[in-house]
C-alpha positions as CSV (number, residue, x, y, z in Angstrom):
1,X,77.6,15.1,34.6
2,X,81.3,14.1,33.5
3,X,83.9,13.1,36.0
4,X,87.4,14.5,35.6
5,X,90.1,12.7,37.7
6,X,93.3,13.3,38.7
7,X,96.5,13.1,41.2
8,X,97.3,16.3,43.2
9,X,101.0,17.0,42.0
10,X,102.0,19.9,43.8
11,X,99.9,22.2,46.6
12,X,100.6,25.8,47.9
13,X,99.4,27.1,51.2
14,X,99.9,30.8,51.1
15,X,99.2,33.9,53.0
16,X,99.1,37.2,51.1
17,X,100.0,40.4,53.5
18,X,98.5,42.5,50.6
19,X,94.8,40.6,51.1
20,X,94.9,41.0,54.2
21,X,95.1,44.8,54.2
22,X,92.8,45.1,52.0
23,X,90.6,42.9,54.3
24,X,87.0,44.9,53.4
25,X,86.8,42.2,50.7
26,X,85.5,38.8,50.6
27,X,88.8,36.8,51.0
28,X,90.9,36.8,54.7
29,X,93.6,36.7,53.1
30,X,94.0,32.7,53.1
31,X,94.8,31.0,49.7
32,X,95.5,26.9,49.0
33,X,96.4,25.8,45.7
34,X,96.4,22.5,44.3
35,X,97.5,21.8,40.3
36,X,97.1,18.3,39.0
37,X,97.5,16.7,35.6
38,X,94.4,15.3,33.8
39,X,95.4,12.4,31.4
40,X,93.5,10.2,29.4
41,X,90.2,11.8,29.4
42,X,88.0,11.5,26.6
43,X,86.3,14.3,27.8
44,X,89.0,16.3,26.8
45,X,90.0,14.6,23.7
46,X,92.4,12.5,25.8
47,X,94.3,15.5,25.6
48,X,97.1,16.5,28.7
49,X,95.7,19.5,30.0
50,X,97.0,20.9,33.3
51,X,94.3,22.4,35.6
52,X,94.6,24.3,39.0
53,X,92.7,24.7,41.6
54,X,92.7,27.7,44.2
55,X,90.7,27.0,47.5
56,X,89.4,30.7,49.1
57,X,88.3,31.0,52.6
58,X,85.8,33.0,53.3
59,X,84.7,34.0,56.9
60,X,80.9,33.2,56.1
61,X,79.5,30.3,54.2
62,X,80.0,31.0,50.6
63,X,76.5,31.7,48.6
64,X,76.4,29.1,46.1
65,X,74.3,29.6,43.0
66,X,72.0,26.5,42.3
67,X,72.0,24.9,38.7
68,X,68.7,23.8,37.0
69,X,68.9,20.5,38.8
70,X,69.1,21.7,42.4
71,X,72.7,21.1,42.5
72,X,75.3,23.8,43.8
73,X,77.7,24.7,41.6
74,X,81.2,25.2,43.6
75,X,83.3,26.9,40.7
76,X,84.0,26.8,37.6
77,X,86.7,26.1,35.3
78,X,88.2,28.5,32.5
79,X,90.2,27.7,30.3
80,X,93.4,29.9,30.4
81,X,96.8,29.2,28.4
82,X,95.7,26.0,27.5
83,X,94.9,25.2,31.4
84,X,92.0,24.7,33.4
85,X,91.8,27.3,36.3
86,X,89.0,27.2,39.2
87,X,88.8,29.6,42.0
88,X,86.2,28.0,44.9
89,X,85.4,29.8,48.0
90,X,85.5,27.8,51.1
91,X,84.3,28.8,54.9
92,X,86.9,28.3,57.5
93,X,86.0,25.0,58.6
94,X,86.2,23.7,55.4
95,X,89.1,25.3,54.2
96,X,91.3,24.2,57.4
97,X,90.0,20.3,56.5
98,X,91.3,20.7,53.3
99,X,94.8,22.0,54.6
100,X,95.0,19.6,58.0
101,X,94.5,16.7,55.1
102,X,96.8,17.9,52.4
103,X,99.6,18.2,55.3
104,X,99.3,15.3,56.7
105,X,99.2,12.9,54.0
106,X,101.1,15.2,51.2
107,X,104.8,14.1,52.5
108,X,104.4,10.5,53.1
109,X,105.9,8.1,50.7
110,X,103.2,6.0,48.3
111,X,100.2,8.1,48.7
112,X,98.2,10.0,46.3
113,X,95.9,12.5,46.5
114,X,93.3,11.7,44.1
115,X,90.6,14.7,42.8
116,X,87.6,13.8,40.7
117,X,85.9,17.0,40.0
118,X,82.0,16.5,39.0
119,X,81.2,18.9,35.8
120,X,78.0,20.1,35.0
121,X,78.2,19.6,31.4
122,X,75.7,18.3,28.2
123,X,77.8,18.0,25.6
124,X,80.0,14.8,25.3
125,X,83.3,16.4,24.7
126,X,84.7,20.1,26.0
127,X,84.7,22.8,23.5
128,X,87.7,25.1,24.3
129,X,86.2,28.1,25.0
130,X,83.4,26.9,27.0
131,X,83.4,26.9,31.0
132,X,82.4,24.2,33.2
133,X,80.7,24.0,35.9
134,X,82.0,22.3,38.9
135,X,79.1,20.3,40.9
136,X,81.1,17.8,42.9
137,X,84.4,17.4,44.1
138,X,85.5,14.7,46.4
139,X,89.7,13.6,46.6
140,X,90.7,10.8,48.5
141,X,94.0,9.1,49.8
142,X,95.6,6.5,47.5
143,X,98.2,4.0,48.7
144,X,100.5,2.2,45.8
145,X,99.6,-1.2,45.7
């Protein structure tokens, strides 16, 4: 597994009239986005690459598929424009976590909302074309020391 890290620079919470209508799919209609920066990774060929990340709710728990080592893989990541782009499908509960947390600690002055983003990945360095699987994300809170 490889661990990709980094600071939340901008989120989106938005609500899309035209999902909603069209409610007989999967999505309610609910959409957060995060976009980050990942810096200094040699994973990457310590090479800047901006990567976004678009949080789904779902009504039900999402069916996960299950990689080779039990783990469930959350998303993936494609490569697009020179960007890494994720969609993940969230229930409700989980979704509304996400949100309540990015509010709340978003606005206030000397926090950082830290990502690291588990990749299920056996080669040592990302070929461009290739997609990665996402096994583990976790952020955090980060207060300037």
């Amino acid at each position: 597994m490889h661990s990709l890290t980094f600071s939340v620079n901008n989120w989106e919470h938005r609500y899309s009239l035209q999902q909603a209508i069209t409610h007989n799919q999967q999505f309610t209609g609910n959409k957060l986005t995060i976009s980050g920066t990942l810096r200094g990774q040699a994973f990457l060929n310590n090479i800047e690459t901006d990567i976004e990340l678009s949080f789904l709710k779902t009504e039900t728990i999402p069916e996960y598929p299950v990689n080779g080592s039990a783990e469930y893989i959350l998303g993936e990541l494609s490569p697009i424009n020179n960007r890494l782009l994720a969609d993940i499908k969230v229930d409700k509960h989980v979704f509304e976590e996400l949100r309540k947390n990015l509010m709340e600690y978003a606005d206030i002055e000397g926090i950082h909302i830290m990502l690291v983003l588990g990749i299920d990945y056996s080669k040592n360095q990302w070929q461009d074309d290739d997609r990665l699987p996402i096994i583990q994300l976790d952020y955090a809170m980060k207060g300037d020391a």
